[in-house]
C-alpha positions as CSV (number, residue, x, y, z in Angstrom):
1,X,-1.0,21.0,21.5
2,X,-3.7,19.2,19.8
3,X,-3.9,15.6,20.7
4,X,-3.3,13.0,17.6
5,X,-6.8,11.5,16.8
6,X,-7.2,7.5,16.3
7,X,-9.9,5.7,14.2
8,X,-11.0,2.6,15.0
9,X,-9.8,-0.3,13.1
10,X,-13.2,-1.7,13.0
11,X,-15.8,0.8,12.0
12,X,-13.8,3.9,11.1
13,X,-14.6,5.8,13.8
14,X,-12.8,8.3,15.8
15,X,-11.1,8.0,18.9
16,X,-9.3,9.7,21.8
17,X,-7.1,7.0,22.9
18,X,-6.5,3.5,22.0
19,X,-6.0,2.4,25.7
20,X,-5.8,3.9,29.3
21,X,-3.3,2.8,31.3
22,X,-3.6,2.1,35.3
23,X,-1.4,1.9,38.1
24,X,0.7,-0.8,38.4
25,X,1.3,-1.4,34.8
26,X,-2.2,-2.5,34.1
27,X,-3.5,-1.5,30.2
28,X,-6.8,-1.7,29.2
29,X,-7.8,-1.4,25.4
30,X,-10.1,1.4,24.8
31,X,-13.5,0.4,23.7
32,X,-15.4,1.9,20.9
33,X,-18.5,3.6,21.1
34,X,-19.3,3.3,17.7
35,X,-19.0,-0.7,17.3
36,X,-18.9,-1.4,20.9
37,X,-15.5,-3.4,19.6
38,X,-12.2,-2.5,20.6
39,X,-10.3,0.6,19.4
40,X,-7.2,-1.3,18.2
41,X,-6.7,-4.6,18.5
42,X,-3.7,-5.1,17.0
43,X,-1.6,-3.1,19.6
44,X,-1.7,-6.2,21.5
45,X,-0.7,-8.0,18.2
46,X,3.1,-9.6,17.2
47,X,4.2,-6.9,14.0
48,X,4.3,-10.4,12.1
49,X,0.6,-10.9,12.7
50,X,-0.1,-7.3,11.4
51,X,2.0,-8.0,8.7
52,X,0.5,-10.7,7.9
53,X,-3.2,-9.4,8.0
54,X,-1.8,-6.7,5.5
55,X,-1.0,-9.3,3.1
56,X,-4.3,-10.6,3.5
57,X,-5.9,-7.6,2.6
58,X,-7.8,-6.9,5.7
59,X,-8.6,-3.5,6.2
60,X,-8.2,-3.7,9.6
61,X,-4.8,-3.8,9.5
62,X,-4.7,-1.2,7.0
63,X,-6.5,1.3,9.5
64,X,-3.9,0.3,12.3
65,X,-0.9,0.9,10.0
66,X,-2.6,4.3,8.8
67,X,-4.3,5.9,11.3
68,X,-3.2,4.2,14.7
69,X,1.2,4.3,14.4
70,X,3.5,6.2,13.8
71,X,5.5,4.6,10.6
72,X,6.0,6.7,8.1
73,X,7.8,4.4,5.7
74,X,5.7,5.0,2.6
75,X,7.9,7.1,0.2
76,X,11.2,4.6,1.2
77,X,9.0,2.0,-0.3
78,X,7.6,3.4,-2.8
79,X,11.2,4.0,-4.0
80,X,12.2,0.5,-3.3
81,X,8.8,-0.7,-5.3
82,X,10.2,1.3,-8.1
83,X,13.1,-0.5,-8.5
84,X,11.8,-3.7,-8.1
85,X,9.8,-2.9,-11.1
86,X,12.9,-1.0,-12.7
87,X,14.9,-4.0,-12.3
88,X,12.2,-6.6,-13.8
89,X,12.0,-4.8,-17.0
90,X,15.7,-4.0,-17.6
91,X,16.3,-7.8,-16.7
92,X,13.5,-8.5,-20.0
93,X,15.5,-5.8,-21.6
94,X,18.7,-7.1,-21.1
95,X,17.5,-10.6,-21.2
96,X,16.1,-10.4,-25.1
97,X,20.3,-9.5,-25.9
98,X,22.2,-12.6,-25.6
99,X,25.7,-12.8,-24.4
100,X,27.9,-15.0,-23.0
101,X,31.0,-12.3,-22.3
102,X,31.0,-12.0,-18.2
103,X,32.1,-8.5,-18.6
104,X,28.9,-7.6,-20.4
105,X,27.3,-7.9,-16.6
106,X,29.9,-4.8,-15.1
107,X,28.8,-2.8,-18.7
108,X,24.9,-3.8,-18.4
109,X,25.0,-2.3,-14.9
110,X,26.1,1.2,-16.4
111,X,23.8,1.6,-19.0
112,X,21.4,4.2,-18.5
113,X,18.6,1.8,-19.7
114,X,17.7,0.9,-15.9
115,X,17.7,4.4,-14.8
116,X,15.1,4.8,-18.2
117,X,13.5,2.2,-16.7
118,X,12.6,3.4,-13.2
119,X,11.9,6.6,-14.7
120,X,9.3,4.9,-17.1
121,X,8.0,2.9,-13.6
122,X,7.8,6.4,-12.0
123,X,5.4,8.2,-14.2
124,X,3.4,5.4,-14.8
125,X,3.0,5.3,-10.4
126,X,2.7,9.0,-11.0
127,X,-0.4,9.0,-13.5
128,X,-2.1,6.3,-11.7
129,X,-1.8,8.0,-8.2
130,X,-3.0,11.4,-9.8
131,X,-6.1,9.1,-11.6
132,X,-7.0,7.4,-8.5
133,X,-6.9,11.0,-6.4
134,X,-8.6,13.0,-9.0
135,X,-11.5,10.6,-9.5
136,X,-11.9,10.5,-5.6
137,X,-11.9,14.1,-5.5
138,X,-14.2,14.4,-8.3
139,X,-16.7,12.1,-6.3
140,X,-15.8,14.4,-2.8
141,X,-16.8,17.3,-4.6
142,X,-20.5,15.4,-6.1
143,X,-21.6,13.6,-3.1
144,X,-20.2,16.3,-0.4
145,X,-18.5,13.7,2.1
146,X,-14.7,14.6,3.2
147,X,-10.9,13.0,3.3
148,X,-7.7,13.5,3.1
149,X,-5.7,13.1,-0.2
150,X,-3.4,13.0,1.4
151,X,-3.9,10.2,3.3
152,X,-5.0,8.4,0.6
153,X,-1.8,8.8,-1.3
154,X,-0.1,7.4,1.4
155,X,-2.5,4.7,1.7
156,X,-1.6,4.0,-2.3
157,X,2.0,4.3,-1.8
158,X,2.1,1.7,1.3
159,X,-0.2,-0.3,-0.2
160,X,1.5,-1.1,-3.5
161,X,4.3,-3.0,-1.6
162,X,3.1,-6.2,-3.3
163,X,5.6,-5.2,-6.2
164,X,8.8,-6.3,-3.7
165,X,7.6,-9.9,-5.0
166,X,8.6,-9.2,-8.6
167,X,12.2,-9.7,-7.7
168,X,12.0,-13.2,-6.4
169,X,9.9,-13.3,-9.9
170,X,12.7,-12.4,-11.7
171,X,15.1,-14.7,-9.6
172,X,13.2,-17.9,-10.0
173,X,12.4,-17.4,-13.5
174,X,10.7,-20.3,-15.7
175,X,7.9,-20.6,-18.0
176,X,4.5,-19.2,-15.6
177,X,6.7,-16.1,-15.0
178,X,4.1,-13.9,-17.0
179,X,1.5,-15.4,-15.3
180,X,3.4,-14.7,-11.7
181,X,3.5,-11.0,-13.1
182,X,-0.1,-10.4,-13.5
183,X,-1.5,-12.2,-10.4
184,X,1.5,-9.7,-8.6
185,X,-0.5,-6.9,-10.6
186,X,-3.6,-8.3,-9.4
187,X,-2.4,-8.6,-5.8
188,X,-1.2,-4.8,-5.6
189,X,-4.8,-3.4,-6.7
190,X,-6.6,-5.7,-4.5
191,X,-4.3,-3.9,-2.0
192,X,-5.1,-0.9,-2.9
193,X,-8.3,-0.9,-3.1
194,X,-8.3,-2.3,0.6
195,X,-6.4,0.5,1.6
196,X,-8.8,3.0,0.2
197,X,-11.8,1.3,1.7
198,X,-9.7,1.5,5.0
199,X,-9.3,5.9,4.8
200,X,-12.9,6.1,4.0
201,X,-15.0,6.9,6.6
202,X,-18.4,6.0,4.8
203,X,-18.4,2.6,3.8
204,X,-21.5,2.5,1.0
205,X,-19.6,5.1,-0.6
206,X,-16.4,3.0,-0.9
207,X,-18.2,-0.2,-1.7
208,X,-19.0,2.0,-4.7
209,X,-16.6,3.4,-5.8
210,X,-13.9,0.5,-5.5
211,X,-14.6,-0.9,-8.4
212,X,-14.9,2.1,-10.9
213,X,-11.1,3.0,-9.1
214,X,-10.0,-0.4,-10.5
215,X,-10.4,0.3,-13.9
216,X,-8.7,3.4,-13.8
């Protein structure tokens, strides 16, 4: 059985174990060789605080999420994502059709227009996934350095769960909600750009890159 290989949540690098544990209960956290750093800080860390460096876009938490657990959470929530944004445009949809007739709410929620909806939210996830992955395989292929797409996609799909905040958008709706929208748009790219800096293992390369993946 080959054993699971870790990276280091500070300089990428591999690593055999994130800590060796002694008698008596006593852990110690593996240093790096690389960075002389630790391996993984965060194993030490609360969830919340990991959470919490993920929403701050630190790529060090990224790396401990991807490389360094064992959650594998990222197509549930790229399902939930989807009908977050499924459910913010039928609610514009349904919203431009005024009515005051409470059983248009029970009919509303068996039209097919939501399921069009997440559909629509699917295959627009769908072309910008297969953009992002071609491009970096297209740049694999010219400069010769390996990754996984693999692991990228996952990396896209856990990183886009800024789009869970569109529903308290649509909740607390007033006059900035556009504005909420787009800085929720700009949050989930700044994510996922993160994220990709976090799988790749040569750091130029992503500083490089980054910003031409933006655009697609």
């Amino acid at each position: 059985m080959v054993a699971k290989r870790f990276r280091c949540v500070e300089c990428n690098k591999d690593a055999n174990e994130l800590h060796r544990d002694y008698s008596n209960g006593i852990l110690k956290i593996t240093i790096c060789g690389s960075c002389q750093k630790p391996v993984d800080k965060y194993i030490e860390y609360d969830p919340v605080i990991i959470l919490i460096d993920a929403i701050l876009c630190k790529t060090q938490a990224f790396r401990h999420i991807l490389f360094n657990t064992t959650l594998n959470i990222h197509w549930k929530l790229c399902v939930f994502c989807l009908l977050c944004e499924a459910y913010l445009r039928w609610s514009q949809l349904q919203g431009s059709e005024q009515s005051n007739d409470p059983a248009d709410i029970i009919r509303y929620t068996k039209e097919w227009d939501f399921y069009g909806m997440f559909g629509l939210a699917a295959l627009e996830l769908g072309a910008f996934s297969v953009g992002v992955l071609s491009f970096l395989w297209l740049v694999q292929w010219l400069l010769g350095f390996d990754f996984e797409l693999s692991l990228l996609l996952k990396a896209l799909l856990l990183s886009s769960y800024g789009k869970v905040l569109l529903i308290p958008a649509v909740i607390w709706e007033h006059d900035y909600s556009p504005l909420c929208f787009s800085l929720i748009k700009l949050f989930v790219l700044t994510s996922n750009s993160q994220a990709i800096r976090g799988t790749l293992n040569n750091s130029s390369i992503s500083v490089a890159i980054l910003p031409l993946v933006n655009h697609i």
